[in-house]
MMTF fields as JSON, N, C-alpha, C and O atoms, coordinates in Angstrom:
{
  "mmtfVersion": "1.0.0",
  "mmtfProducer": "UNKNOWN",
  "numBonds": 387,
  "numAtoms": 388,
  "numGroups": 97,
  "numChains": 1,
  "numModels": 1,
  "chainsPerModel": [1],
  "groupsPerChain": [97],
  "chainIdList": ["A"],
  "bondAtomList": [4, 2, 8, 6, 12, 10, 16, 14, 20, 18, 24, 22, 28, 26, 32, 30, 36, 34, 40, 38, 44, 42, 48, 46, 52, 50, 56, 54, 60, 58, 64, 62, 68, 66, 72, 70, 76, 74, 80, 78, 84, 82, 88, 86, 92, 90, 96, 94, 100, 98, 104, 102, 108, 106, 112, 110, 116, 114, 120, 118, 124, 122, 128, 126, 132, 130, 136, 134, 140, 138, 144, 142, 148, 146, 152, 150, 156, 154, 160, 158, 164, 162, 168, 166, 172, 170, 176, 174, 180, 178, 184, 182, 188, 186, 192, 190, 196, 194, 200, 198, 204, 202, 208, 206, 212, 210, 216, 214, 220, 218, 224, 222, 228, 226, 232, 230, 236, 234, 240, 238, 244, 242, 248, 246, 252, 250, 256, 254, 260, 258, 264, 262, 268, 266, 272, 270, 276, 274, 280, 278, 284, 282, 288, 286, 292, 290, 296, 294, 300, 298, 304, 302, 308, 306, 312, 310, 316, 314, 320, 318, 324, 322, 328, 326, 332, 330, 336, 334, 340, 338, 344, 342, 348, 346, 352, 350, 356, 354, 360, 358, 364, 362, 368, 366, 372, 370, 376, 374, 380, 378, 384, 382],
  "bondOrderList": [1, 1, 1, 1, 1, 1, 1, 1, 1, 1, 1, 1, 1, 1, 1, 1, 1, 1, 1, 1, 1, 1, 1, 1, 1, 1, 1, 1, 1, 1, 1, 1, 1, 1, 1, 1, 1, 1, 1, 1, 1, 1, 1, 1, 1, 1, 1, 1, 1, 1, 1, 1, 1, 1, 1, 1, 1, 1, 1, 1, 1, 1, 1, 1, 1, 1, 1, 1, 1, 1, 1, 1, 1, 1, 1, 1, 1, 1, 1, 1, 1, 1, 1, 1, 1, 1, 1, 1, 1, 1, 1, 1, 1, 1, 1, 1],
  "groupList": [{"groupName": "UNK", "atomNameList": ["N", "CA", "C", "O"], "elementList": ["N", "C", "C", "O"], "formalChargeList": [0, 0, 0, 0], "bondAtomList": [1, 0, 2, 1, 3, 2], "bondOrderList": [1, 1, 2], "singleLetterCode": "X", "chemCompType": "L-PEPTIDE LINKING"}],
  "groupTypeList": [0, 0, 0, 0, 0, 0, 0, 0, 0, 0, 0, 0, 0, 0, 0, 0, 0, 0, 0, 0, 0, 0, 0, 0, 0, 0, 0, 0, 0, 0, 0, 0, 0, 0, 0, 0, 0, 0, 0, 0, 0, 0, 0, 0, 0, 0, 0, 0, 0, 0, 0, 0, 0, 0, 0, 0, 0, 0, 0, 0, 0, 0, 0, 0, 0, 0, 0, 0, 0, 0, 0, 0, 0, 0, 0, 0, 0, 0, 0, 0, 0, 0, 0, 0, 0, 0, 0, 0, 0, 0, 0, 0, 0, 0, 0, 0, 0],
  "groupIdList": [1, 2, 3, 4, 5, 6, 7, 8, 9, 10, 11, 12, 13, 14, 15, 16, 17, 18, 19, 20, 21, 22, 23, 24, 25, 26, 27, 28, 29, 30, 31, 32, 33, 34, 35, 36, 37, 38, 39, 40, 41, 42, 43, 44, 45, 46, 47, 48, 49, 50, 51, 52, 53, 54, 55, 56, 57, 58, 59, 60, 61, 62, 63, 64, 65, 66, 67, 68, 69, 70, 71, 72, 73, 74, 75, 76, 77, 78, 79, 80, 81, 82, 83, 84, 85, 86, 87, 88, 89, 90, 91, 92, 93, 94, 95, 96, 97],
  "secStructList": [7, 7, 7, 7, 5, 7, 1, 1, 1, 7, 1, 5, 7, 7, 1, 1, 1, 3, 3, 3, 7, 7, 1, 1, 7, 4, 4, 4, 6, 7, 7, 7, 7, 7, 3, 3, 3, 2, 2, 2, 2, 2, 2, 2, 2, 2, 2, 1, 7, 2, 2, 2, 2, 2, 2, 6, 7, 7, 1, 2, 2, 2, 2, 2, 6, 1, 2, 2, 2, 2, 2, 2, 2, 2, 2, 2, 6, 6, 1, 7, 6, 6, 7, 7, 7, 7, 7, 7, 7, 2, 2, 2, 2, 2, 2, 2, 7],
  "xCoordList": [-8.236, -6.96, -6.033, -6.289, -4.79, -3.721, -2.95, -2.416, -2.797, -1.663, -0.209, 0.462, -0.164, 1.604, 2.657, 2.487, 3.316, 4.385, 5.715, 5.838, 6.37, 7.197, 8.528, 8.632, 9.83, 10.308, 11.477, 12.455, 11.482, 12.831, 12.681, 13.316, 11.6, 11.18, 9.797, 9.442, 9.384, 8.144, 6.678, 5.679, 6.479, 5.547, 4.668, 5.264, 3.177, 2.516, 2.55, 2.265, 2.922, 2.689, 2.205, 2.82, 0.466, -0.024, -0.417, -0.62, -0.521, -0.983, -0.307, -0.632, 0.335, 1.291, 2.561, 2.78, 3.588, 5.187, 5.628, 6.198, 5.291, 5.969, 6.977, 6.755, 7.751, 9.103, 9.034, 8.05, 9.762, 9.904, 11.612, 11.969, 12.756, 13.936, 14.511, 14.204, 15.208, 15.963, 17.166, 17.886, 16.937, 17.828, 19.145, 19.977, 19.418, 20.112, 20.661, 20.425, 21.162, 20.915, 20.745, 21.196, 19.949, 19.322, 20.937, 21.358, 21.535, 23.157, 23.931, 24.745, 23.578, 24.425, 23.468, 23.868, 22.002, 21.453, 20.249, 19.681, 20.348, 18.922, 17.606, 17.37, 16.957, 15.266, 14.284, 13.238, 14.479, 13.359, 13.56, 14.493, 12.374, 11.668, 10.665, 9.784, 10.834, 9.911, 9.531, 10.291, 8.034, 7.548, 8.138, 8.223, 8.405, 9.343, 8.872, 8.701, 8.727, 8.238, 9.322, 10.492, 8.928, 10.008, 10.829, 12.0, 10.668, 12.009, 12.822, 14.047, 12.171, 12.649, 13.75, 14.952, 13.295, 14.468, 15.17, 16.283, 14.85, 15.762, 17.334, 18.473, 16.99, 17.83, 18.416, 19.535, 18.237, 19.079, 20.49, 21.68, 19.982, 20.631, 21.476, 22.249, 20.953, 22.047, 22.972, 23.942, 22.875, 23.847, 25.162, 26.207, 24.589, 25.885, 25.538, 24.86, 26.385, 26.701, 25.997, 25.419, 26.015, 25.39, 26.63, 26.34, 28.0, 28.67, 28.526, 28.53, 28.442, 28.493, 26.775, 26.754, 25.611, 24.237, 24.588, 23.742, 25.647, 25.642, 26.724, 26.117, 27.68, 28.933, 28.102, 27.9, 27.6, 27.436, 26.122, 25.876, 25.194, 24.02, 23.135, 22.727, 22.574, 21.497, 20.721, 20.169, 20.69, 19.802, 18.97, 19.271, 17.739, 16.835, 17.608, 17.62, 18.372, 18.704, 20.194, 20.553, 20.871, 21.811, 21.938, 22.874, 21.073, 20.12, 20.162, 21.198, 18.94, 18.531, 19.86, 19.786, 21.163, 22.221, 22.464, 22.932, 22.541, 23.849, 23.819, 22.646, 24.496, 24.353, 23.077, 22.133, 23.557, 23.227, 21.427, 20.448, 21.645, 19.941, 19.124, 18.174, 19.718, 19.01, 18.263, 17.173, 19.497, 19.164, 17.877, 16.946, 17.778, 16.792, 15.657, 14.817, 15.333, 14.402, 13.616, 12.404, 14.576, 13.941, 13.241, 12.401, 13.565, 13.474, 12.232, 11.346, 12.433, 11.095, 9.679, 8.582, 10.108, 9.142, 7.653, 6.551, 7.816, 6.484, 5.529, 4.535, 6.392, 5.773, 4.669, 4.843, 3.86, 2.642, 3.404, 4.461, 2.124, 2.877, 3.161, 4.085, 2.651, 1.935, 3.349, 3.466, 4.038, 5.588, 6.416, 6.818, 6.637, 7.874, 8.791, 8.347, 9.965, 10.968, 12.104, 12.218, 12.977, 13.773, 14.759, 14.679, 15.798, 16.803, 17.984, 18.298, 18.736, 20.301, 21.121, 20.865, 22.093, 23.23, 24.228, 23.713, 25.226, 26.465, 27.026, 27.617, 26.59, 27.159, 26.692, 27.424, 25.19, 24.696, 24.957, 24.879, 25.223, 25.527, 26.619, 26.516, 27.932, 29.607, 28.218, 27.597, 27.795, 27.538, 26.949, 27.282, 26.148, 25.104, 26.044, 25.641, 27.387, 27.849, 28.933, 29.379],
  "yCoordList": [-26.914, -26.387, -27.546, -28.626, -26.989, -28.621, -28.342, -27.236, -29.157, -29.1, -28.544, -28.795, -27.741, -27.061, -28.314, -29.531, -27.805, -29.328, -29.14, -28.1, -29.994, -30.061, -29.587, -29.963, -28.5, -28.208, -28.541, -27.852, -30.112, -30.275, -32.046, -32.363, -32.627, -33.27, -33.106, -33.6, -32.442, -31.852, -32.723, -32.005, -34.042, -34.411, -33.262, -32.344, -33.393, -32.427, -33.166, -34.266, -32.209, -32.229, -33.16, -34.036, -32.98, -33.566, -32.704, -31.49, -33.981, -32.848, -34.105, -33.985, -34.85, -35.466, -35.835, -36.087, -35.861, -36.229, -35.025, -34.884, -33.899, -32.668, -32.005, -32.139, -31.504, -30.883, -29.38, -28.919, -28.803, -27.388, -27.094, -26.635, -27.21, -26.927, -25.526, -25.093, -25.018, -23.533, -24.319, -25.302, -23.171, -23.369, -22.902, -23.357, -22.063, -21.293, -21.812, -20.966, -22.772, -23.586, -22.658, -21.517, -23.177, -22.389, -22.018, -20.869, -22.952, -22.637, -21.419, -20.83, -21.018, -20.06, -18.988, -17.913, -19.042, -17.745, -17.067, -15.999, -18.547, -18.775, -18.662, -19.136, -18.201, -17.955, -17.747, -17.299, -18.047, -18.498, -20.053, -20.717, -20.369, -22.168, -22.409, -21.678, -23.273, -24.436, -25.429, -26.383, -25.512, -26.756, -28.202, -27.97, -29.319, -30.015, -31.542, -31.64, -32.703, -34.015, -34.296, -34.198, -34.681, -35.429, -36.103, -35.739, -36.873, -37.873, -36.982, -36.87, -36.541, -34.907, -34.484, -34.631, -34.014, -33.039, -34.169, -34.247, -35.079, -35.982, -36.744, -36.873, -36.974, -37.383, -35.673, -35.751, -34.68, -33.343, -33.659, -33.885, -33.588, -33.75, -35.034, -35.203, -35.758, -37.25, -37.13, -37.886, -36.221, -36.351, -34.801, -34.666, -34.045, -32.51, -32.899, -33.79, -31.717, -31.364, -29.806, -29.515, -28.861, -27.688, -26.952, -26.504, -26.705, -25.983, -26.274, -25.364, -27.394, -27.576, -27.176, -26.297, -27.386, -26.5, -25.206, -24.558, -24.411, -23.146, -22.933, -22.384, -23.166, -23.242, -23.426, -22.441, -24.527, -24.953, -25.348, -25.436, -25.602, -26.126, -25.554, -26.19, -24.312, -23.286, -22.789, -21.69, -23.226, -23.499, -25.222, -26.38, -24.43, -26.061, -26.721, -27.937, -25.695, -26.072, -26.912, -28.046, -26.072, -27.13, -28.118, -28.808, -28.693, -29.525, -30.352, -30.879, -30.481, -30.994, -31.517, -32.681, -30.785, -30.868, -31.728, -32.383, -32.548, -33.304, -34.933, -35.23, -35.829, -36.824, -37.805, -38.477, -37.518, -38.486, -38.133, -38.79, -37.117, -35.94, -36.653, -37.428, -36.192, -36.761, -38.379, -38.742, -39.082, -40.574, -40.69, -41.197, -40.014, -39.964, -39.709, -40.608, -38.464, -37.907, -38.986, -39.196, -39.662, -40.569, -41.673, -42.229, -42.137, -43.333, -43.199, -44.013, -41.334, -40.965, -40.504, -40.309, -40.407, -39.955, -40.849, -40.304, -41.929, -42.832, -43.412, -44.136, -42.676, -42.807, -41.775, -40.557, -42.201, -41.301, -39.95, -39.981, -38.341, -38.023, -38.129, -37.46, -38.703, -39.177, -40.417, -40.844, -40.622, -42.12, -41.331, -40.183, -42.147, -41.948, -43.354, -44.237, -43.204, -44.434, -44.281, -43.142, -44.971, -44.035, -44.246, -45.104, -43.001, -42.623, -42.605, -41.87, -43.844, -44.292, -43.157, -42.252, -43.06, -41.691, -42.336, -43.426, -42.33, -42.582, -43.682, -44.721, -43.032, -43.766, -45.056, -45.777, -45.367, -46.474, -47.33, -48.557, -46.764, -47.384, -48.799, -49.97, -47.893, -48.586, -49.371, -50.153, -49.437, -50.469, -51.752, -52.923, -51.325, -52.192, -53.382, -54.54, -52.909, -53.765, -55.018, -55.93],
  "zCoordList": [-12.113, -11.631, -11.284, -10.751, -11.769, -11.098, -10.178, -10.086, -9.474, -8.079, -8.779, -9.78, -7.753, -8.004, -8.786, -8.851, -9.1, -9.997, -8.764, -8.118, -8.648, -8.104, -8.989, -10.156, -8.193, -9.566, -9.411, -9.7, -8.728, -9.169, -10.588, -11.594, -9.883, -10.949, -11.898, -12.968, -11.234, -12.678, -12.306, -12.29, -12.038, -11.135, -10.269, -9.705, -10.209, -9.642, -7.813, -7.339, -7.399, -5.719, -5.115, -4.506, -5.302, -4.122, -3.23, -3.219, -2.119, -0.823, 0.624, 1.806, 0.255, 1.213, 0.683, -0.502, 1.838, 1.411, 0.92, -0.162, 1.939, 0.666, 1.615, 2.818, 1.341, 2.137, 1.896, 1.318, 2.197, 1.797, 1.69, 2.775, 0.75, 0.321, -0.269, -1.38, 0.452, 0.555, -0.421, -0.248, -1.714, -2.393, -2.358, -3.142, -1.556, -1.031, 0.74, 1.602, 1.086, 2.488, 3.543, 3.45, 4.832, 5.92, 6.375, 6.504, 6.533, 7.176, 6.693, 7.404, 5.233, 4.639, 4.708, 4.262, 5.279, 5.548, 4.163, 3.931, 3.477, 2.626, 3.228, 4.339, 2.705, 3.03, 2.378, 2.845, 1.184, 0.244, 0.074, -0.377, 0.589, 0.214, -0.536, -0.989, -0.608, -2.424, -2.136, -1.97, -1.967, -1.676, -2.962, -4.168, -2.463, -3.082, -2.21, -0.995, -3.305, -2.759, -1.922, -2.292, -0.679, 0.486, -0.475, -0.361, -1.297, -1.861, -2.833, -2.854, -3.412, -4.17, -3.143, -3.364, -2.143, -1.033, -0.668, -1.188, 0.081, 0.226, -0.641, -0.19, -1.462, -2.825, -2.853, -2.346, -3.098, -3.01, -1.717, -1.938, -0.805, 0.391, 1.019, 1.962, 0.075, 0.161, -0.868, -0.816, -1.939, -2.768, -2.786, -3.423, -1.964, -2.128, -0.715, -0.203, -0.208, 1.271, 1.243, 0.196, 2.26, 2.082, 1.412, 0.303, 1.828, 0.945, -1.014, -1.843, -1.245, -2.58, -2.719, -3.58, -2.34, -2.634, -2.647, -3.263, -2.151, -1.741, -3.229, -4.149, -3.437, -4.575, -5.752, -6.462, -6.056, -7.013, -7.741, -8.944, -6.408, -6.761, -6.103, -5.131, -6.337, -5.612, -7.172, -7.129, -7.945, -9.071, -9.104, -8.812, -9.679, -10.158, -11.167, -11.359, -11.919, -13.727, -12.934, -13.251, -11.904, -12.0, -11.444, -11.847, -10.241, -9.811, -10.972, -11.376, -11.564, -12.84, -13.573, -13.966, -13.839, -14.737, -14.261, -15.192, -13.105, -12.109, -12.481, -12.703, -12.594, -13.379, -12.526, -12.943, -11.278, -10.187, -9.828, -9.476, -10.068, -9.76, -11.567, -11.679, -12.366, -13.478, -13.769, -14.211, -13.257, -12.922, -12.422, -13.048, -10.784, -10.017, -10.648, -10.621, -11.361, -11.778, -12.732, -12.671, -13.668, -14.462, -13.985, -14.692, -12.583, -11.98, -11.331, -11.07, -11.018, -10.207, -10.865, -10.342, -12.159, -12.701, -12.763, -12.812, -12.753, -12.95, -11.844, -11.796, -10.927, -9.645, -9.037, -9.082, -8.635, -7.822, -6.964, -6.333, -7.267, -6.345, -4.984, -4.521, -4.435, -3.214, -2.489, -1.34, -3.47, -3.518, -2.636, -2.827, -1.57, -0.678, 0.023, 0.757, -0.416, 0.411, 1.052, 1.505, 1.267, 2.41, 0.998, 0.119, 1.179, 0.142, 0.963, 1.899, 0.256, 0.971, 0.979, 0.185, 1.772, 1.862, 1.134, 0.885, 0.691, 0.442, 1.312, 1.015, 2.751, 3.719, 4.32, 4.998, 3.983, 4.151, 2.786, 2.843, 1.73, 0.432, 0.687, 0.322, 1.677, 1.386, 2.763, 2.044, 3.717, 4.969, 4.244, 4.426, 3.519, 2.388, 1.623, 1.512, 1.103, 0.606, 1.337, 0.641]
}
C-alpha cells in the first residue's frame, strides 16, 4: 500500500511535515481539509491572500495553473517527503534584498 500523495504536488505524504489546507479558506467559512506537505501549504499561503484562494484559487488544477505554484512544484519535486524549509513571504523577499 502507498502513502496518500500529496495533491498539490503529487509526492507521497509521509507521516511528518504534513498540514491540513481548506481549499475553500477557514475565513470564508470552508470546511473541507486535505492533508498537504507543510511546504506544500506554506508556499500556497505566501503566494495569494485568502480573498484571491477564495476568487480564484479554491481548485488544485488552479493551484497547479499558477506560474509561481508550478515553479515550486518542480523545485519540489525531488525532494523527500519528509523536506521542510522555511518559505520566504513576499515580504521578507524586498527585506532580503
Amino acid at each position: 500500500m502507498h502513502d496518500p500523495i500529496c495533491p498539490l504536488c503529487g509526492r507521497e505524504l509521509g507521516t511528518v511535515n504534513i498540514d491540513r489546507h481548506h481549499l475553500v479558506p477557514k475565513t470564508f467559512k470552508g470546511k473541507e481539509q486535505f492533508p498537504i506537505h507543510k511546504i506544500c501549504h506554506r508556499k500556497i499561503h505566501s503566494a495569494f491572500t485568502e480573498r484571491e484562494l477564495l476568487r480564484s484559487y479554491h481548485t488544485w488544477d488552479a493551484l497547479r495553473g499558477h506560474e509561481e505554484i508550478r515553479a515550486f512544484i518542480a523545485w519540489v519535486a525531488k525532494k523527500p517527503p519528509d523536506f521542510y524549509t522555511r518559505t520566504y513571504t513576499s515580504n521578507d523577499k524586498k527585506r532580503r534584498k
